[in-house]
N, C-alpha and C positions, 0 to 999 in steps of 0.2 A: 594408550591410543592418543595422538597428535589431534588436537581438533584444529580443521583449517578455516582462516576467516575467506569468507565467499567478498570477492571484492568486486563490484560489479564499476566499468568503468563510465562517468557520466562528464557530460561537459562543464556544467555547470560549477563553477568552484560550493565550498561549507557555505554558509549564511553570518557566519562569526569566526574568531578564533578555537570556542569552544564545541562549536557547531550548535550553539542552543538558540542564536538569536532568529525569530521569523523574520524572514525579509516583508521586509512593508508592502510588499507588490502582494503578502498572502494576507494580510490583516484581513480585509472584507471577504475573503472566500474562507478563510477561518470563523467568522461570525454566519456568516450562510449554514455552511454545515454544519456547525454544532446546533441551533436553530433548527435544522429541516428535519422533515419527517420521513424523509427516502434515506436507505440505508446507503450511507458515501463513507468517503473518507478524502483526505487530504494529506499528501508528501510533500514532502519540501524536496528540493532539489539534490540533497541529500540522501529522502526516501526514509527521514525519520515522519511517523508520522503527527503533524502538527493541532487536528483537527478528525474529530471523528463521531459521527453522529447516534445518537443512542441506539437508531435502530440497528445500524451495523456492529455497535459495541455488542447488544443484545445475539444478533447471529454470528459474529465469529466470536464469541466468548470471553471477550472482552468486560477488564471490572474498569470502574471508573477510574483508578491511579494513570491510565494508557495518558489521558488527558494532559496530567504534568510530565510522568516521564518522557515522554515524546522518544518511546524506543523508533528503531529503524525496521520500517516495514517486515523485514525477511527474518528478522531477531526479535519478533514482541511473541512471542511465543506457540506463533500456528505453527502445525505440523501438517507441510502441504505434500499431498502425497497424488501419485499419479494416477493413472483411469486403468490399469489392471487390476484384476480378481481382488489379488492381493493386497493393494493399497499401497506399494511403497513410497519412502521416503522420495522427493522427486532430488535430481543431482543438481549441482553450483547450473551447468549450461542450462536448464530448464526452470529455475526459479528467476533467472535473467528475463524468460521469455514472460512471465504473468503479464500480465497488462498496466498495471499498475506503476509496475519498476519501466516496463519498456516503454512505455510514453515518454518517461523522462530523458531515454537514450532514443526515440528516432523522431520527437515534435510530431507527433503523428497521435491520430484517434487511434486507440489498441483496444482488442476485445479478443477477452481468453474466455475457456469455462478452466475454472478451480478449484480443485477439490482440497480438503481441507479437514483432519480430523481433531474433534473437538468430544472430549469424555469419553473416546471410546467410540464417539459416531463419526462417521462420513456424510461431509457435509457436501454440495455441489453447488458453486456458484456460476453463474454466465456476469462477468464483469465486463464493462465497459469504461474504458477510462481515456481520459483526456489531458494532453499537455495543456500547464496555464504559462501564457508570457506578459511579458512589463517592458513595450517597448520604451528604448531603443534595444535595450538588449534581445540577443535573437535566440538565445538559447532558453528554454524549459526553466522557470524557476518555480515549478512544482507539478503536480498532478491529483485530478482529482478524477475517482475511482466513485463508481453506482453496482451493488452489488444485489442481482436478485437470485434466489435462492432458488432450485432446481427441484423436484419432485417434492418426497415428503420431509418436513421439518421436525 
């Protein structure tokens, strides 16, 4: 079986060569949300994520290693799955659409609900997220995501 990489396309060029450097425009909303007590997160323009706050590490099932690797949102290991019976896998066009990743493709406020399973449960979040800029540049160089949890935990 061929696994295909989901390439999602964004404006924003890497942050580095390697893609590991944060751009300075994220340094103080990287301190913000590691600090807060609302469950957030923080993408780099990239959509690795750079910053992630315990409370959200706690609900999507996140160990503390997410901190340094700074995997890429869609690849840190949720298994996001759609709003039928069944739960399925959701496909490449419909992980484009989370709010999270599409912030960074249209500079625009995004709000999905996400469902998400984690040990075996179905998790349902109502996210809200929002493109961050550093002018003069005009394009997104990150996004920062508020996730609150939907029925029972």
């Amino acid at each position: 079986m061929t696994q295909l990489e989901l390439v999602i396309p964004l404006r924003a060029n890497l942050p580095g060569p390697d893609g590991r450097r944060l751009d300075p425009a994220l340094s103080t909303w990287r301190t913000a949300v590691i600090a807060s007590a609302d469950a957030c997160l923080l993408l780099a323009a990239d959509t690795r994520i750079v910053a992630i706050s315990r409370e959200a590490r706690q609900l999507l099932g996140f160990g503390p290693e997410v901190d340094t690797a700074m995997p890429r949102f869609l690849d840190a290991g949720l298994r996001f799955l759609d709003f039928t019976a069944g739960g399925y896998p959701l496909v490449d066009a419909e992980l484009a659409r989370l709010a999270p990743v599409q912030a960074l493709q249209t500079d625009a406020l995004e709000r999905s609900l996400m469902r998400i399973e984690g040990r075996g449960v179905h998790r349902t979040f109502d996210v809200t997220a929002s493109p961050l800029h550093s002018p003069p540049r005009l394009d997104a160089v990150g996004s920062l995501a508020f996730f609150t949890p939907m029925g029972p935990m």
